[in-house]
C-alpha positions in Angstrom: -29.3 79.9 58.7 -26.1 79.4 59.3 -23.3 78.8 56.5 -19.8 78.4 55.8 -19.2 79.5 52.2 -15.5 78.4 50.7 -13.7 79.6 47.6 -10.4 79.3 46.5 -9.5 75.9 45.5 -8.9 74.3 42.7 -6.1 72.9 40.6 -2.8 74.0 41.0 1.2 72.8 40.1 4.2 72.0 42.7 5.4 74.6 44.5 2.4 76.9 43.4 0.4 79.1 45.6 -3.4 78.8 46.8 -5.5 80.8 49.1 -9.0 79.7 50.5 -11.9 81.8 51.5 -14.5 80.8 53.7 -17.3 83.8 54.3 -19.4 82.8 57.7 -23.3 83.8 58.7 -25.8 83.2 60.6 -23.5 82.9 63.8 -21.5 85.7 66.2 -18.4 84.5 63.9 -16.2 86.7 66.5 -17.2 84.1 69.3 -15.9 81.0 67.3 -12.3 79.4 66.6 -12.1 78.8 63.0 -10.3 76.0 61.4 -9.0 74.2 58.1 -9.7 70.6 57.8 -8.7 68.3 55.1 -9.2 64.9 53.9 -7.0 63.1 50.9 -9.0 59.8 49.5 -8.3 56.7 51.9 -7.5 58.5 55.2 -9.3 60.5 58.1 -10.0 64.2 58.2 -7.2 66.2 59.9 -7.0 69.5 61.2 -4.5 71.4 59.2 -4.8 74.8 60.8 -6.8 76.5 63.7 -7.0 80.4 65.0 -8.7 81.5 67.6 -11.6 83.5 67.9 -9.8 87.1 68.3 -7.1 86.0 66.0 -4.8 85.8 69.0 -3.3 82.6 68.5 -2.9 80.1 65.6 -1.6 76.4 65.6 -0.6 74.8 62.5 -0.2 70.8 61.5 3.4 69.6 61.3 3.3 68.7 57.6 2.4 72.6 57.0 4.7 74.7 59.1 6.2 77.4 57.1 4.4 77.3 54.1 0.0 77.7 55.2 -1.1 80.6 57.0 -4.6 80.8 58.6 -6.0 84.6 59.3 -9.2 86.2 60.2 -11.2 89.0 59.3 -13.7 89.5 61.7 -14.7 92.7 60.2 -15.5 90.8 57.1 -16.9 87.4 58.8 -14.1 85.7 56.7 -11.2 83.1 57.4 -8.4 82.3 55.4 -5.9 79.8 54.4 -2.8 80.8 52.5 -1.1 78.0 51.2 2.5 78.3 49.2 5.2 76.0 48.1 2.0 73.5 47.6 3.1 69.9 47.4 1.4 67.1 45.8 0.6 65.3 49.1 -1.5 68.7 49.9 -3.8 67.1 47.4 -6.8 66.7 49.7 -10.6 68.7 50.0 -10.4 70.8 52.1 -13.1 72.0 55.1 -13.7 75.2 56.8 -15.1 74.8 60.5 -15.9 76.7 63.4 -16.4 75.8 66.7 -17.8 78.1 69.5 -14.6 79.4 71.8 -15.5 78.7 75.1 -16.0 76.0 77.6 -19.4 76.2 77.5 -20.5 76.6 73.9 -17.7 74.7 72.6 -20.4 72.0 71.7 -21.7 74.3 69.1 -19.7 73.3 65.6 -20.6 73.9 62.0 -19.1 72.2 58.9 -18.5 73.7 55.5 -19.3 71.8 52.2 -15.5 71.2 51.3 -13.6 72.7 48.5 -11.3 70.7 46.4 -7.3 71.3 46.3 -5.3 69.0 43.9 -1.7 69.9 43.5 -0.7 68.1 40.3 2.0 68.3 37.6 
């Protein structure tokens, strides 16, 4: 079965440092873009960070430039967010998802559980 399996977050202070796991099966994870989502109480999901399914090219939300980092280790079935100089409005759970990385299969989308982040002093 397919799964999206997250680890990483938890509670962290201003200006700290974070990085989330999320380990993929049950799908070719080398044919899928992979993405962060996140979603603070009160307002919609947003996509925070994406790469594409070689690791070729990345595109980041506005809010994070500079301070997230999204890899891949395709090797490993693994995508990663790096997150530094954390800010209390990053305070959010956060989703890994992937969606398949081409025209025709990019229908096919899976949804991790969520992981929570709360940046707090």
């Amino acid at each position: 079965q397919v799964q999206l399996v997250e680890s990483g977050g938890g509670l962290v202070q201003p200006g700290g440092s974070l990085r989330l796991s999320c380990a993929a099966s049950g799908f070719t994870f080398n044919r899928f873009a992979m993405s962060w989502y996140r979603q603070a109480p009160g307002k919609e999901r947003e996509l925070v960070a994406g790469i594409s399914s070689i690791g070729d090219s990345t595109n980041y939300a506005d809010s994070v430039k500079g301070r997230f980092t999204i890899s891949r280790d395709n090797g490993k079935n693994t995508v990663y967010l790096q997150m530094n100089s954390l800010k209390p409005e990053d305070t959010a759970v956060y989703y890994c998802y992937a969606q398949g990385g081409t025209i025709l299969t990019r229908r096919q989308t899976y949804w991790g559980q969520g992981t929570q982040v709360t940046v707090s002093s």
